[in-house]
N, CA, C, O and CB atoms as a CASP TS submission, in Angstrom:
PFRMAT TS
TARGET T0000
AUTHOR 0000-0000-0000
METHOD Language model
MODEL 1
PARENT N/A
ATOM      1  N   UNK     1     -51.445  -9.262-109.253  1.00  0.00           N
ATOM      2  CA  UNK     1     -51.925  -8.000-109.751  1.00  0.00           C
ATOM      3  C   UNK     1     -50.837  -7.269-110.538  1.00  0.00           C
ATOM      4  O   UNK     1     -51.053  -6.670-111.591  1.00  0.00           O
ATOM      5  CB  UNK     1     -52.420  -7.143-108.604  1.00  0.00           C
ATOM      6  N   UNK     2     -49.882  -7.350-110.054  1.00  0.00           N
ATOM      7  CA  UNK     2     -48.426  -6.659-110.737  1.00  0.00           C
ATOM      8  C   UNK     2     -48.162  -7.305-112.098  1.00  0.00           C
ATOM      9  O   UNK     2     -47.189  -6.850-112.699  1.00  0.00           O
ATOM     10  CB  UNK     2     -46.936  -6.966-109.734  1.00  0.00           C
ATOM     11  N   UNK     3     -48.772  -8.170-112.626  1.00  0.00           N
ATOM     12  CA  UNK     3     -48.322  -8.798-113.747  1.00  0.00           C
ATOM     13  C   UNK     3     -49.633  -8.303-114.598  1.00  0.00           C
ATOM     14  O   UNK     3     -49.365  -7.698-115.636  1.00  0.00           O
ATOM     15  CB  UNK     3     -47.993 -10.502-113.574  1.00  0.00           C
ATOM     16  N   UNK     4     -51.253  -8.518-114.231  1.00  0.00           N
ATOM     17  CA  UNK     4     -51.731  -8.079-114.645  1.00  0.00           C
ATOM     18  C   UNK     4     -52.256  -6.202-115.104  1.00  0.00           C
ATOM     19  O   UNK     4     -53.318  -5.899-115.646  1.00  0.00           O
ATOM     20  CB  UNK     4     -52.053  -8.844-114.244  1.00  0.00           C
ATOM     21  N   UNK     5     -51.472  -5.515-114.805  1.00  0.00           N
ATOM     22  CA  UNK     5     -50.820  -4.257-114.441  1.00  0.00           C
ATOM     23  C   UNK     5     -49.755  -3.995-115.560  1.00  0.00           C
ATOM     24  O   UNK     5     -49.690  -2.973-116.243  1.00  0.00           O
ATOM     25  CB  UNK     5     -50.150  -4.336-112.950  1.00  0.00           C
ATOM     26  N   UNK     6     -48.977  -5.027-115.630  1.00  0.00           N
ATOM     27  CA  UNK     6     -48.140  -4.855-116.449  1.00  0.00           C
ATOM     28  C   UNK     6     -48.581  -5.761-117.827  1.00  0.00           C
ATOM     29  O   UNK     6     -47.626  -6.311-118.377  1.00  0.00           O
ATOM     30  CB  UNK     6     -46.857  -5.150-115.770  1.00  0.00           C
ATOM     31  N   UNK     7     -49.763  -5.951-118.373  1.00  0.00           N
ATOM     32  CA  UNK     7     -50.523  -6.311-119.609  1.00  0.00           C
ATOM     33  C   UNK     7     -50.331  -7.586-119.929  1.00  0.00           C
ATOM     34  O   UNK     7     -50.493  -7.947-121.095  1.00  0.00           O
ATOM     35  CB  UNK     7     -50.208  -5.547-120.742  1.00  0.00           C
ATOM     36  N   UNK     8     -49.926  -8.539-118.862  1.00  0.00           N
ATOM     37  CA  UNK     8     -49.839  -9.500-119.290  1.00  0.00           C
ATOM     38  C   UNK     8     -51.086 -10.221-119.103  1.00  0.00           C
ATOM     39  O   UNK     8     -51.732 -10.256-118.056  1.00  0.00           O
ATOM     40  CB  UNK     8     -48.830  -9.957-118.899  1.00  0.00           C
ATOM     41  N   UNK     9     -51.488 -11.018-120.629  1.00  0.00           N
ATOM     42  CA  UNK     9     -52.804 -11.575-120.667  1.00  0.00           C
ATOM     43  C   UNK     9     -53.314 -12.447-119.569  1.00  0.00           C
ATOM     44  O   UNK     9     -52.461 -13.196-119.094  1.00  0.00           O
ATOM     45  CB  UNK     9     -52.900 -12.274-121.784  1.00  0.00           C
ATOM     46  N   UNK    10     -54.895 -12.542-118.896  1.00  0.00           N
ATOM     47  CA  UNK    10     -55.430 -13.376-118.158  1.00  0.00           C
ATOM     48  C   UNK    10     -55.289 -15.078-118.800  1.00  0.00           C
ATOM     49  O   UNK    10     -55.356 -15.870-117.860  1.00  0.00           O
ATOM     50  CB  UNK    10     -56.855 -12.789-117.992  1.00  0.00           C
ATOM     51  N   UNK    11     -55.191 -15.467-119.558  1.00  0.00           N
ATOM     52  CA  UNK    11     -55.066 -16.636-119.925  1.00  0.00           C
ATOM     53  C   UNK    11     -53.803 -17.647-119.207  1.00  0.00           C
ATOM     54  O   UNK    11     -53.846 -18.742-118.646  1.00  0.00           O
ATOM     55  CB  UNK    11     -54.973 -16.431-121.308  1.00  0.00           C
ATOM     56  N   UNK    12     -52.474 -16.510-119.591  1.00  0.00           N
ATOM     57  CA  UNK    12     -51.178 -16.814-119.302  1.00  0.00           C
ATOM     58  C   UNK    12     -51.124 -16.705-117.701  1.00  0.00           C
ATOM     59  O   UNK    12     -50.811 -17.600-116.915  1.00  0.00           O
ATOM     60  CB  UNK    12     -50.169 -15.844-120.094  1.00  0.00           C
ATOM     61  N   UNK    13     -51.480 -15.483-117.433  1.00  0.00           N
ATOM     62  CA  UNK    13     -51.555 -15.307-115.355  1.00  0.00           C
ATOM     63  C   UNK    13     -52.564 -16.879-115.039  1.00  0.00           C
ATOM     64  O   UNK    13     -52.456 -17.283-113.881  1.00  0.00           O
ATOM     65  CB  UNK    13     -52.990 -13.150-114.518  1.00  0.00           C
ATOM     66  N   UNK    14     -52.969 -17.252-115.449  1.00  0.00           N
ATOM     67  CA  UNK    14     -54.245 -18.160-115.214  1.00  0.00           C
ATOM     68  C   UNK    14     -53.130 -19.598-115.271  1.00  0.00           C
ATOM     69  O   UNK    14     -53.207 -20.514-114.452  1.00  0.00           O
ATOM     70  CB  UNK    14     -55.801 -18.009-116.709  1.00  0.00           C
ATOM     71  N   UNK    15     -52.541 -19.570-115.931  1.00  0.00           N
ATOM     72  CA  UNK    15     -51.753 -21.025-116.125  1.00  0.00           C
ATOM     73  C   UNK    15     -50.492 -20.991-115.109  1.00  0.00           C
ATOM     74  O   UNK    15     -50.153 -21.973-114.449  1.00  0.00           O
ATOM     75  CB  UNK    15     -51.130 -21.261-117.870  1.00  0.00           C
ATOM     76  N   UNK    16     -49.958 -19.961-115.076  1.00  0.00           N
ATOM     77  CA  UNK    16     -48.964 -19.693-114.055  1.00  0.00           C
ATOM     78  C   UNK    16     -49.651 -19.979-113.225  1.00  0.00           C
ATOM     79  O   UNK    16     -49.575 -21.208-113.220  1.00  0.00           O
ATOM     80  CB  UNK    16     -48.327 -18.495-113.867  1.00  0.00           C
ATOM     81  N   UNK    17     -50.595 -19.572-112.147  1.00  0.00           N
ATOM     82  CA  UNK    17     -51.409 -19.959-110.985  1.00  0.00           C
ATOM     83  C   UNK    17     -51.494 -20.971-110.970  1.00  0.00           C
ATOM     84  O   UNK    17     -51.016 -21.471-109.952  1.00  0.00           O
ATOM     85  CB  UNK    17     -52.508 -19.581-110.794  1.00  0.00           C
ATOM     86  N   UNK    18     -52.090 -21.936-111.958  1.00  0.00           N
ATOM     87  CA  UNK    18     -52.811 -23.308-111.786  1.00  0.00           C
ATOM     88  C   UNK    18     -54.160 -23.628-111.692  1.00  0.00           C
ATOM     89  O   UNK    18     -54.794 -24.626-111.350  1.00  0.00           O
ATOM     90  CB  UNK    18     -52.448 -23.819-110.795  1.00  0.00           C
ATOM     91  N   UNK    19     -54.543 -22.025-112.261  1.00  0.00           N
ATOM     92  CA  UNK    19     -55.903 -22.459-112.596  1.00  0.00           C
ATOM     93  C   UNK    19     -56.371 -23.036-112.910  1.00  0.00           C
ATOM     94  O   UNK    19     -55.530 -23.723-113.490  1.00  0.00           O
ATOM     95  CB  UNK    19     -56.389 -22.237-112.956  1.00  0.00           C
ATOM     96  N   UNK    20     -57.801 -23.742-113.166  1.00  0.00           N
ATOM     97  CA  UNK    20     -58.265 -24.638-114.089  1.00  0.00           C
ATOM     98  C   UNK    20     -59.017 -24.150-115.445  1.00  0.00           C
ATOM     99  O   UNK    20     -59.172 -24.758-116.504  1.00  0.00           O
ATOM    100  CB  UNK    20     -59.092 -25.448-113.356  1.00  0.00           C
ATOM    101  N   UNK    21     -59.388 -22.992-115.100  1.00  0.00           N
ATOM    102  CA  UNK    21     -59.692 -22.063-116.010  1.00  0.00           C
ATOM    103  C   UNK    21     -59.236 -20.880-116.541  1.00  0.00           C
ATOM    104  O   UNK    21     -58.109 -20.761-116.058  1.00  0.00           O
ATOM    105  CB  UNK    21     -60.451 -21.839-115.784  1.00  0.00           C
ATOM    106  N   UNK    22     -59.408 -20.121-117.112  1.00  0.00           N
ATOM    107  CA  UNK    22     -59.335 -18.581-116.695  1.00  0.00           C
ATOM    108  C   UNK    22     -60.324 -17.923-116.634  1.00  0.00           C
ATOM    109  O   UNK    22     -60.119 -16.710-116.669  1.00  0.00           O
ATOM    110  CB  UNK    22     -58.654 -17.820-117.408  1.00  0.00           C
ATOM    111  N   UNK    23     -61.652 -18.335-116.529  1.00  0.00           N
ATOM    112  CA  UNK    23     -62.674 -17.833-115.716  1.00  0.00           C
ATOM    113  C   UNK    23     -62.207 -17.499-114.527  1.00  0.00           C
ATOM    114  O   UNK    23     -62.254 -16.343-114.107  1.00  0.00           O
ATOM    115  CB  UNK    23     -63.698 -18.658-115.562  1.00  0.00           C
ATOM    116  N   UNK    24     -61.580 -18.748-113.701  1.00  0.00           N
ATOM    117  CA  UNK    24     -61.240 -18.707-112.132  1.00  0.00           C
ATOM    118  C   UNK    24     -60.690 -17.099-111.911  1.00  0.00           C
ATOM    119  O   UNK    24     -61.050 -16.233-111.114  1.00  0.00           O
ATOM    120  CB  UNK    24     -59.880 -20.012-111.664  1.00  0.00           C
ATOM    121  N   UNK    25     -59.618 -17.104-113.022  1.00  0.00           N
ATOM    122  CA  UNK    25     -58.535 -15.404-112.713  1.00  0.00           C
ATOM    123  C   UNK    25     -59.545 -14.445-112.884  1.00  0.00           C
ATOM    124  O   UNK    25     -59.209 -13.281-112.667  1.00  0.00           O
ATOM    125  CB  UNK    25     -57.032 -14.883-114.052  1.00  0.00           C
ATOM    126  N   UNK    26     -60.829 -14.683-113.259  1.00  0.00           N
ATOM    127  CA  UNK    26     -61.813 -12.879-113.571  1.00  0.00           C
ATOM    128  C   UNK    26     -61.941 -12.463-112.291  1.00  0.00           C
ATOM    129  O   UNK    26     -61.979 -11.299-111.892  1.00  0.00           O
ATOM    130  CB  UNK    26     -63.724 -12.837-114.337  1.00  0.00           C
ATOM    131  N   UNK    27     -62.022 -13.698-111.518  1.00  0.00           N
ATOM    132  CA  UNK    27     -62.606 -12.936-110.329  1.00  0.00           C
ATOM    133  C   UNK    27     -61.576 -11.838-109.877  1.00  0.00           C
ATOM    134  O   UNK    27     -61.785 -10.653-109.615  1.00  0.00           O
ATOM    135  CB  UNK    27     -62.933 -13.965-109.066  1.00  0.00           C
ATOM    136  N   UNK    28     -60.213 -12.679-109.855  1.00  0.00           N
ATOM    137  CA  UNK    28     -59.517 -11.140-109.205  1.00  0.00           C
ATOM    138  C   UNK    28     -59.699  -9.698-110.263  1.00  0.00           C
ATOM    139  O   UNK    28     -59.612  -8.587-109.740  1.00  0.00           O
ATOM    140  CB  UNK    28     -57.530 -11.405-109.013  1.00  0.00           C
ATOM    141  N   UNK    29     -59.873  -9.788-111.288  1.00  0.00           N
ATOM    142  CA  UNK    29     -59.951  -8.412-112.294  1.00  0.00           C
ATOM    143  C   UNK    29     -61.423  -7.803-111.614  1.00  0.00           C
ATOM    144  O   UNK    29     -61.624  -6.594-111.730  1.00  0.00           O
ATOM    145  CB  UNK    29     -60.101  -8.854-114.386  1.00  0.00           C
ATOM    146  N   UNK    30     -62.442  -8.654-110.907  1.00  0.00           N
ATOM    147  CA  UNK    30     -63.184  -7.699-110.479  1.00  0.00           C
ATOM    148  C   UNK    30     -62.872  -7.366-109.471  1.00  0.00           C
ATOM    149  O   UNK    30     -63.484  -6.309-109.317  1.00  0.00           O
ATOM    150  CB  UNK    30     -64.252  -7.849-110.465  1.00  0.00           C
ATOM    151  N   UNK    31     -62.177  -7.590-108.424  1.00  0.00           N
ATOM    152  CA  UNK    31     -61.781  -6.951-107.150  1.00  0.00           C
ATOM    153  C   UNK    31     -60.465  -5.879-107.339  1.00  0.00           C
ATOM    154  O   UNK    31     -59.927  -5.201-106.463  1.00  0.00           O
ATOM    155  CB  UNK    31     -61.400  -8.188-106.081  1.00  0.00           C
ATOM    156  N   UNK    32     -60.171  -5.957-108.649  1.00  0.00           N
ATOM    157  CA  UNK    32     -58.447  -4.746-108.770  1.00  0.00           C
ATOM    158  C   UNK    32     -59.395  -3.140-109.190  1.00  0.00           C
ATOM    159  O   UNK    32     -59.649  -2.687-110.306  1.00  0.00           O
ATOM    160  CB  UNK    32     -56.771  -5.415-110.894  1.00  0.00           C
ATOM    161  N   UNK    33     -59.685  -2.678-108.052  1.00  0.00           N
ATOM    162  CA  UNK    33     -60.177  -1.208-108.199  1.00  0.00           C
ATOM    163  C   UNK    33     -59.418  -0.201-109.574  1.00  0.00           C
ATOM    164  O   UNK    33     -59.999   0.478-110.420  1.00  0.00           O
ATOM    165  CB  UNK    33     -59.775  -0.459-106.599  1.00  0.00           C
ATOM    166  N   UNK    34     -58.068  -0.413-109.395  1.00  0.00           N
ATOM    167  CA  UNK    34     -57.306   0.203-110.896  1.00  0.00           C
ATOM    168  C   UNK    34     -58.121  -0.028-111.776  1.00  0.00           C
ATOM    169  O   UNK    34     -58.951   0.834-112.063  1.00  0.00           O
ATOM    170  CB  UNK    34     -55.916  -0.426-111.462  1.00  0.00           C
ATOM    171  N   UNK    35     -58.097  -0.985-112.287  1.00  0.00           N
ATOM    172  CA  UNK    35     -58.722  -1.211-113.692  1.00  0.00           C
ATOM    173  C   UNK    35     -60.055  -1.032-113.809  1.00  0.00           C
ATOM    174  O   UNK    35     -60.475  -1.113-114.963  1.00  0.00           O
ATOM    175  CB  UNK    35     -58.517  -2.485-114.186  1.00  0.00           C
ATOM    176  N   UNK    36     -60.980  -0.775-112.818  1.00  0.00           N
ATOM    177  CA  UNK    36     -61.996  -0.259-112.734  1.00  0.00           C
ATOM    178  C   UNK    36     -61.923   1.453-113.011  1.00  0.00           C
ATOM    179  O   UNK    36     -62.664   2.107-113.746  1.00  0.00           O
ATOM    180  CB  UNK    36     -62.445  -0.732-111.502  1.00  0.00           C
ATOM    181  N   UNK    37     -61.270   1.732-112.531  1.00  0.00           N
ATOM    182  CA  UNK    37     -61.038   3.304-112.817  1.00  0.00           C
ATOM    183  C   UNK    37     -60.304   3.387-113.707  1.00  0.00           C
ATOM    184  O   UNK    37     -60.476   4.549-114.077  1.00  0.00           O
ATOM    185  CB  UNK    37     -60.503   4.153-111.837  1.00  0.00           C
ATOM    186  N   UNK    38     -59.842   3.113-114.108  1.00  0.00           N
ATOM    187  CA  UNK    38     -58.779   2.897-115.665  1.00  0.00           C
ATOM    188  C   UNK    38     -60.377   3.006-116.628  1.00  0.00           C
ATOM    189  O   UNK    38     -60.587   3.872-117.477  1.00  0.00           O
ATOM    190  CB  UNK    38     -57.532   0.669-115.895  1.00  0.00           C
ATOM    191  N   UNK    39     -61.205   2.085-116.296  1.00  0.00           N
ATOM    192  CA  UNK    39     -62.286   1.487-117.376  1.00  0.00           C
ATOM    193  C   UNK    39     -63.388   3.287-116.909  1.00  0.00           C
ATOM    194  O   UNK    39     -64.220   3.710-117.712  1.00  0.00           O
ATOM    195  CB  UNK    39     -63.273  -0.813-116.724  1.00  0.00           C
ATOM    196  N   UNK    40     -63.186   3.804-115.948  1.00  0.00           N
ATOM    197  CA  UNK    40     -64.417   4.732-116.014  1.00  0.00           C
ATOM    198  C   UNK    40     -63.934   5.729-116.395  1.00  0.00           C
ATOM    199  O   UNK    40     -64.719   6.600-116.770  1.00  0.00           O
ATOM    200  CB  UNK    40     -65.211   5.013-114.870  1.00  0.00           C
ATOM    201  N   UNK    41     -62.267   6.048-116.463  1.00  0.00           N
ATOM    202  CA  UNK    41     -61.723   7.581-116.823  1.00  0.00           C
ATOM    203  C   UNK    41     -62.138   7.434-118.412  1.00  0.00           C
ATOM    204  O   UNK    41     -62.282   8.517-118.978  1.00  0.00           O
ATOM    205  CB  UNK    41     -59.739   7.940-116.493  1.00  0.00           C
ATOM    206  N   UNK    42     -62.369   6.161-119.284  1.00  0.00           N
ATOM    207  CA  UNK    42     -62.543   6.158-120.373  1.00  0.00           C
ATOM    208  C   UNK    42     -63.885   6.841-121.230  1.00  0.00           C
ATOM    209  O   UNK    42     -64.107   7.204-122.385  1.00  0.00           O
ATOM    210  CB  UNK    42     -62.352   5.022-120.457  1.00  0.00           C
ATOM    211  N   UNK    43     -64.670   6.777-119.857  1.00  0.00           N
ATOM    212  CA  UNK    43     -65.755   6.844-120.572  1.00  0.00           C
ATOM    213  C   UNK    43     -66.452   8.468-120.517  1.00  0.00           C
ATOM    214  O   UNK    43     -66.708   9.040-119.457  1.00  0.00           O
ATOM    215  CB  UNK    43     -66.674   5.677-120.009  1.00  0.00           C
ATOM    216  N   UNK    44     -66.638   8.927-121.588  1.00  0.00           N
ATOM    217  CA  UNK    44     -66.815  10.150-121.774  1.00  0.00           C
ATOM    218  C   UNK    44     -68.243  10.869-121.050  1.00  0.00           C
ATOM    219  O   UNK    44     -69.389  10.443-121.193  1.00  0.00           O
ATOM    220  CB  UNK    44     -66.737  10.226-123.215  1.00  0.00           C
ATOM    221  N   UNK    45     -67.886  11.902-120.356  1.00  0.00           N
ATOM    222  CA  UNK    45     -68.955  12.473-119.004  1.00  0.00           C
ATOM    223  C   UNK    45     -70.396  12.486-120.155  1.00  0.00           C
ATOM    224  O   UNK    45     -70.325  12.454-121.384  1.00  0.00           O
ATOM    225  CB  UNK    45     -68.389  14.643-118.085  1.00  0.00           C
ATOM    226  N   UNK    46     -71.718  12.545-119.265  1.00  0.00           N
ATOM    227  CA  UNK    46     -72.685  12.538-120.156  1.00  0.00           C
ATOM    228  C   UNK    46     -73.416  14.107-120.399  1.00  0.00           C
ATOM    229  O   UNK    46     -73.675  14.969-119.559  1.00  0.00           O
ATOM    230  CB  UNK    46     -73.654  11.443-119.644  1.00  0.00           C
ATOM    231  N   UNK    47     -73.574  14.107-121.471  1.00  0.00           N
ATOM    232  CA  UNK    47     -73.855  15.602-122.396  1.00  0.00           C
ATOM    233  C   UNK    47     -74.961  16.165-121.722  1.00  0.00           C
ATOM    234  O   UNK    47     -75.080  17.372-121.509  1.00  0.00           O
ATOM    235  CB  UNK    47     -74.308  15.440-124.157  1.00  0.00           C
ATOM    236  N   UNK    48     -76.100  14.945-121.250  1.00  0.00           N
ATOM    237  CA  UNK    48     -77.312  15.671-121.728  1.00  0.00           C
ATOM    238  C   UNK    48     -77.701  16.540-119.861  1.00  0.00           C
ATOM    239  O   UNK    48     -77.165  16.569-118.753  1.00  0.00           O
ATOM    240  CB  UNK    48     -78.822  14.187-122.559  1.00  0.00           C
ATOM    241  N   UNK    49     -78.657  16.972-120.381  1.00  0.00           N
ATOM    242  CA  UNK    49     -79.300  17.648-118.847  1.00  0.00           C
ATOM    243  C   UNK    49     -80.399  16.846-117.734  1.00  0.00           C
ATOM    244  O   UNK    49     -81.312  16.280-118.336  1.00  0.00           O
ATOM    245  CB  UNK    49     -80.227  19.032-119.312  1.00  0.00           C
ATOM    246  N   UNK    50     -80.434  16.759-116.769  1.00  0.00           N
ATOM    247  CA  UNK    50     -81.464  15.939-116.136  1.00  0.00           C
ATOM    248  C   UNK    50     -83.000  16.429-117.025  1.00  0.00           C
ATOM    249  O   UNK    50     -83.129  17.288-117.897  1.00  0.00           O
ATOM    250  CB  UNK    50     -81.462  16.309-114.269  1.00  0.00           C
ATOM    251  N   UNK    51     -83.884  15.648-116.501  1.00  0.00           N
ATOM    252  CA  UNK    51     -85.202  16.506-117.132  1.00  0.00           C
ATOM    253  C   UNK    51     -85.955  16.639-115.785  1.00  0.00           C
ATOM    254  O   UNK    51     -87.037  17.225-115.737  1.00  0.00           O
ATOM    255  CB  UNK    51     -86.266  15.609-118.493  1.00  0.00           C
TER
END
């Protein structure tokens, strides 16, 4: 996680491991809560009103 944290691409973390893919490495990007909240502070609150 500390490497991916520090921007280093999933491809490269993926070969260091011994992945066979780098599909295999997504899975951990969905379990790193950071980057999930990293990805929702982005997204701009919504304008409209309930109806």
């Amino acid at each position: 996680m500390a490497l991916l944290h520090a921007g280093v691409d999933t491809s490269v973390i993926a070969l260091w491991l011994g992945h066979e893919t780098a599909d295999t490495t997504q899975i951990y990007l969905h379990a790193d809560l950071t980057i999930k909240e990293r990805a929702f502070a982005r997204i701009p609150p919504n304008q409209q009103r309930p109806q």
